[in-house]
C-alpha positions in Angstrom: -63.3 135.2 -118.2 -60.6 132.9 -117.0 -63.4 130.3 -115.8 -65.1 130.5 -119.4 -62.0 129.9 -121.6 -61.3 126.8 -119.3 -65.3 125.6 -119.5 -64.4 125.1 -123.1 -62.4 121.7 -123.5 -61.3 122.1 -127.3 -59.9 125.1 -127.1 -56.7 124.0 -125.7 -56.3 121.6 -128.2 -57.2 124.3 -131.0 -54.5 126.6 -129.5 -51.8 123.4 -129.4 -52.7 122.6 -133.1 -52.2 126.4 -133.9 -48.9 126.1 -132.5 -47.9 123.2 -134.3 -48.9 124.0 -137.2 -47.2 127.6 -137.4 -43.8 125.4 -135.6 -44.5 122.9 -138.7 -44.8 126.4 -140.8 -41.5 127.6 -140.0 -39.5 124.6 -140.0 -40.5 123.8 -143.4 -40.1 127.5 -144.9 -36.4 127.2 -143.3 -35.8 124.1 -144.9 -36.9 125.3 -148.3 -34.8 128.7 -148.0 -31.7 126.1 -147.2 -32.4 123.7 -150.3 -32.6 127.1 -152.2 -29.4 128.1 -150.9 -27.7 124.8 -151.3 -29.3 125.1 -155.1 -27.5 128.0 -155.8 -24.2 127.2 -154.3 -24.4 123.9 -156.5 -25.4 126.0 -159.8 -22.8 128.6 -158.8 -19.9 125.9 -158.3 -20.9 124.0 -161.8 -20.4 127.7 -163.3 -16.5 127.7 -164.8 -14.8 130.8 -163.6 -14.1 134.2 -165.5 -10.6 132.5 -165.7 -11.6 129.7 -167.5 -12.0 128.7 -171.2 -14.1 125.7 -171.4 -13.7 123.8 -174.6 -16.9 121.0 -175.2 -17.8 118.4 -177.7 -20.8 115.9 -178.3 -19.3 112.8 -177.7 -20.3 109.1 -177.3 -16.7 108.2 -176.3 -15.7 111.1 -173.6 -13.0 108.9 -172.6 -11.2 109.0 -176.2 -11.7 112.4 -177.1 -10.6 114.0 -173.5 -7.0 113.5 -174.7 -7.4 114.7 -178.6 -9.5 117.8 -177.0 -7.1 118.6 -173.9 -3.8 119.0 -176.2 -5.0 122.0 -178.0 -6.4 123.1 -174.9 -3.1 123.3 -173.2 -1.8 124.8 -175.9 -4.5 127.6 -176.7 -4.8 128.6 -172.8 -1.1 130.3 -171.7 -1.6 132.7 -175.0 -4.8 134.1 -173.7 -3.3 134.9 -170.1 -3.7 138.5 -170.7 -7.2 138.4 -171.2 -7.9 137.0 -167.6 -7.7 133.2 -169.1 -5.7 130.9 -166.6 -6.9 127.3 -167.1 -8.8 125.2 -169.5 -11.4 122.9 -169.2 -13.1 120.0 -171.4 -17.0 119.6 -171.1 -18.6 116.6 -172.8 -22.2 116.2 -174.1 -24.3 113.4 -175.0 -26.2 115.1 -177.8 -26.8 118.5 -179.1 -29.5 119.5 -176.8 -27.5 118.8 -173.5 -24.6 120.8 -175.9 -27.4 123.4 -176.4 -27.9 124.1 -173.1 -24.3 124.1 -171.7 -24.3 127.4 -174.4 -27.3 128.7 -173.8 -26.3 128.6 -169.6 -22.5 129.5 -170.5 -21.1 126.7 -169.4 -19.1 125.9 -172.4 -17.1 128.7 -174.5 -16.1 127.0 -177.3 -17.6 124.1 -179.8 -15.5 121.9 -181.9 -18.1 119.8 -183.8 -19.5 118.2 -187.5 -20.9 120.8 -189.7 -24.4 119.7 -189.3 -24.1 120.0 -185.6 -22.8 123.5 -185.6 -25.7 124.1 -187.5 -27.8 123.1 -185.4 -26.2 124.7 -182.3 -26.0 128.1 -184.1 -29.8 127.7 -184.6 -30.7 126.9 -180.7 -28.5 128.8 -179.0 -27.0 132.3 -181.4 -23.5 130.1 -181.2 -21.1 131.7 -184.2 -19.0 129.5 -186.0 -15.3 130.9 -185.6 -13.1 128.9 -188.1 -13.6 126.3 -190.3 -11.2 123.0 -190.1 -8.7 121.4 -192.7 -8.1 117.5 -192.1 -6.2 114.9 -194.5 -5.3 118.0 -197.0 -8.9 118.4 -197.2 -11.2 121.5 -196.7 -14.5 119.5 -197.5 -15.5 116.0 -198.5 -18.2 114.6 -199.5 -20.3 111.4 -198.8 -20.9 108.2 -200.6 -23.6 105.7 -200.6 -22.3 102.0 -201.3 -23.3 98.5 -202.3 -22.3 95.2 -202.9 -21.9 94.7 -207.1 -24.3 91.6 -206.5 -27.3 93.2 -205.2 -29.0 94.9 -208.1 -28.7 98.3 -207.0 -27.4 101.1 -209.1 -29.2 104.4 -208.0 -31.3 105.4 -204.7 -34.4 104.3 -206.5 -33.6 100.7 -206.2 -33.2 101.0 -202.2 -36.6 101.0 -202.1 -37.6 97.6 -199.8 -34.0 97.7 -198.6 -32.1 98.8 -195.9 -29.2 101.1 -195.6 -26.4 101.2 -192.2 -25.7 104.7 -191.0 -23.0 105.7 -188.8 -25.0 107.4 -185.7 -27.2 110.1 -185.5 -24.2 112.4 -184.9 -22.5 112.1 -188.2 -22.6 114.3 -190.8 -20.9 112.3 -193.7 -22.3 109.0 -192.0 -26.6 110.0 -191.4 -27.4 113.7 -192.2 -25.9 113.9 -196.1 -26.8 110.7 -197.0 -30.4 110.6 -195.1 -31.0 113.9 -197.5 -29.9 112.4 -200.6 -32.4 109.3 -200.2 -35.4 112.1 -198.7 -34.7 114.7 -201.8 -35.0 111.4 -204.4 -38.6 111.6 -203.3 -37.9 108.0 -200.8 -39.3 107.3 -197.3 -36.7 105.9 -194.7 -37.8 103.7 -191.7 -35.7 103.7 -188.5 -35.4 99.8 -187.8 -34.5 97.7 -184.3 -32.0 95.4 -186.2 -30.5 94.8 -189.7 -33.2 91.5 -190.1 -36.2 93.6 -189.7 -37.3 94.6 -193.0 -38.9 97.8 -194.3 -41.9 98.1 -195.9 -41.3 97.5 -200.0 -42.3 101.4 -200.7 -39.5 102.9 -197.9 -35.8 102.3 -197.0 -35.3 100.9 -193.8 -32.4 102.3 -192.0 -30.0 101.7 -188.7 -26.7 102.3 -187.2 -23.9 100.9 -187.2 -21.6 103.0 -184.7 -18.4 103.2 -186.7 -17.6 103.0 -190.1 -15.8 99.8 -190.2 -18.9 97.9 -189.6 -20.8 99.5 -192.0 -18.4 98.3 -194.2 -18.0 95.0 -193.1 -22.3 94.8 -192.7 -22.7 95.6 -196.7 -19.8 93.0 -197.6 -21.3 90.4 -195.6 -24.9 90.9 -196.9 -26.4 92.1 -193.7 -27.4 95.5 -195.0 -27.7 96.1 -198.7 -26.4 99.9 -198.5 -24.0 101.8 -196.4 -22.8 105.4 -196.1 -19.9 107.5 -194.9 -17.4 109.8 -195.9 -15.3 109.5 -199.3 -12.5 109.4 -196.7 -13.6 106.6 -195.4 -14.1 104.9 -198.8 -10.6 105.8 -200.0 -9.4 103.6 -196.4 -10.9 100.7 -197.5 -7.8 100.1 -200.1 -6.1 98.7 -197.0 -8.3 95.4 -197.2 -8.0 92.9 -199.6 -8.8 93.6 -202.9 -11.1 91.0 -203.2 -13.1 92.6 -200.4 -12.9 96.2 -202.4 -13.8 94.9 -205.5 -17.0 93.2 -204.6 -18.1 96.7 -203.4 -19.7 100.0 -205.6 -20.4 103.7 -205.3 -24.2 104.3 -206.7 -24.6 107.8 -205.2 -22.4 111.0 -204.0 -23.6 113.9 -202.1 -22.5 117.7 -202.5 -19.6 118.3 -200.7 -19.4 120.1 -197.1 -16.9 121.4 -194.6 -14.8 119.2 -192.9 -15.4 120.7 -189.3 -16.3 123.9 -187.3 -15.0 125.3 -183.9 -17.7 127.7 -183.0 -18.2 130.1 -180.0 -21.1 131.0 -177.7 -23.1 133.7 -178.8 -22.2 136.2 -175.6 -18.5 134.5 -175.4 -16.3 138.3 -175.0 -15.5 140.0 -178.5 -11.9 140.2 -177.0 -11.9 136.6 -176.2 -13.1 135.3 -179.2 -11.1 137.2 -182.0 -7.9 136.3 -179.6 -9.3 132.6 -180.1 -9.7 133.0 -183.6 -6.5 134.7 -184.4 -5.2 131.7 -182.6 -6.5 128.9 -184.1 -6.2 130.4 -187.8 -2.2 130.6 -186.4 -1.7 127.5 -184.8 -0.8 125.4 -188.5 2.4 127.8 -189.1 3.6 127.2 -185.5 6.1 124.5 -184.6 4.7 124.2 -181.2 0.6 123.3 -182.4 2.5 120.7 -184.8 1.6 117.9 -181.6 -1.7 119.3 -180.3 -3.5 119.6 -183.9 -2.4 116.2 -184.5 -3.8 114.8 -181.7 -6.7 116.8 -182.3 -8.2 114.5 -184.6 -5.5 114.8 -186.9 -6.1 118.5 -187.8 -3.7 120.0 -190.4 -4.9 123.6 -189.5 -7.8 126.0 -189.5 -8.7 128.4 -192.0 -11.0 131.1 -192.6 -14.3 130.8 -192.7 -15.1 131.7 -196.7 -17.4 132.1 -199.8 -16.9 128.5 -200.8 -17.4 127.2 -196.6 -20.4 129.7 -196.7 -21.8 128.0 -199.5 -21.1 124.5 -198.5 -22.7 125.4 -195.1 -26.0 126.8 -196.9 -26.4 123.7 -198.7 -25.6 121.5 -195.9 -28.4 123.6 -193.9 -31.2 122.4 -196.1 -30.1 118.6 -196.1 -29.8 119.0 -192.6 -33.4 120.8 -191.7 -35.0 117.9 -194.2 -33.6 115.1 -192.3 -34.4 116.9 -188.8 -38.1 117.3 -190.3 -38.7 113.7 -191.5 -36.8 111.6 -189.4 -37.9 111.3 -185.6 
């Protein structure tokens, strides 16, 4: 038997492939089960701990808002140490899906966002607005659509053919509002690369502006024919020169909504979120919030989340599922 195995040549080879290829086999199911390993350790270590409340925000300037969002942090965190809370933490996002996802996963606790946005979060993930937010006096604003008196615009009609600066997609006063208002007057906006393109003479073209200082500046100096932002906003602009106010007009003004929301993740702890809550609603009749809600973008305090904010927040909901329907 010995003499026939050896008369055949290519069976030695055979049996050396075999063998490499079960060694190859092995080597590469071990390095697989270690990537898995690694994998986990990684998602495990991006988890926060039981310990830790984990405040987030969509942001386009985490560097700014770190500060504003760390204050009440600090100052929220020691008054939940007997419900297992020992430190805080401040999670950024670049939009609402990446925020969508840090709730859906649990990686973020709690929200502090535009109306719109906690909206749209609520829908995606089951998040539950908490409180509502008062800023400037103010429970909810409005926005207002502007032009220069010279242009020959009055209403939304006469947009048509012209082209209107937004904020960023972000804004509630600054794009979602005012986007519905020139969608429910029956008009068709265009996204554009620059303020020189034009749109065609049927839609209104549209872009974005990133703060509300140039779009103010962009209407004044002709480069768009329309802006939007908050009636906030508009009221500010008394601290130009006149002559720069006066050249300017209001032709439209949405429905008024919420100023802000602080919402929680869906499967946040009961215990946890009511001691959050009870918190925040708090924090405007204690001495020792006076610093951190200022430097939380200059919140007065929270309040309770009513009738009126419900029906604010309903109305808001249909401008805002328009403007996500019709606008890429």
């Amino acid at each position: 038997m010995r003499r026939l195995i050896s008369a055949r040549p290519g069976m030695t080879w055979l049996v050396s492939r075999a063998r490499a290829w079960v060694g190859g086999l092995v080597s590469g199911l071990l390095v697989l089960a270690a990537a898995q390993a690694s994998a986990a350790e990684m998602a495990a270590a991006d988890m926060p701990a039981d310990d830790t409340l984990v405040i987030g925000r969509i942001s386009d300037n985490p560097k700014r808002h770190y500060d504003q969002l760390k204050a009440l942090l600090d100052y929220i965190v020691p008054r939940m140490a007997d419900l297992g809370i020992r430190q805080g933490r401040v999670l950024m996002a670049r939009d609402a899906q990446q925020m969508a996802s840090y709730l859906r996963r649990g990686r973020v606790d709690w929200v502090t966002e535009t109306p719109a946005h906690g909206l749209v979060l609520g829908e995606a993930t089951g998040a539950k607005i908490l409180v509502a937010t008062q800023r400037g006096g103010m429970n909810s604003y409005s926005s207002v659509i502007f032009v220069r008196r010279d242009r020959g615009i009055d209403n939304l009609q006469d947009l048509r053919g012209r082209v209107i600066a937004f904020q960023n997609v972000n804004s509630t006063s600054s794009y979602y509002a005012p986007a519905a208002a020139i969608l429910e007057a029956g008009l068709r906006l265009d996204i554009l690369p620059t303020p020189n393109e034009r749109p065609r003479p049927s839609d209104v073209g549209y872009v974005f502006a990133s703060s509300e200082q140039n779009i103010a500046t962009w209407v004044h100096k002709g480069l768009v024919d329309a802006g939007a932002f908050s009636v906030m906003d508009w009221a500010g602009l008394e601290r130009l020169p006149d002559q720069f106010v006066r050249e300017l007009k209001i032709v439209h003004e949405t429905p008024s909504f919420p100023r802000g929301v602080e919402i929680v993740r869906g499967d946040l702890a009961p215990a946890r979120a009511e001691r959050l809550r009870s918190l925040l609603l708090a924090a405007g009749d204690d001495p020792a919030a006076h610093e951190p809600l200022l430097r939380f973008f200059k919140t007065d305090r929270f309040i309770e989340a009513d009738e009126s904010f419900r029906r604010e927040m309903e109305v808001l909901g249909r401008a805002v599922s328009m403007v996500r329907r019709e606008l890429p």
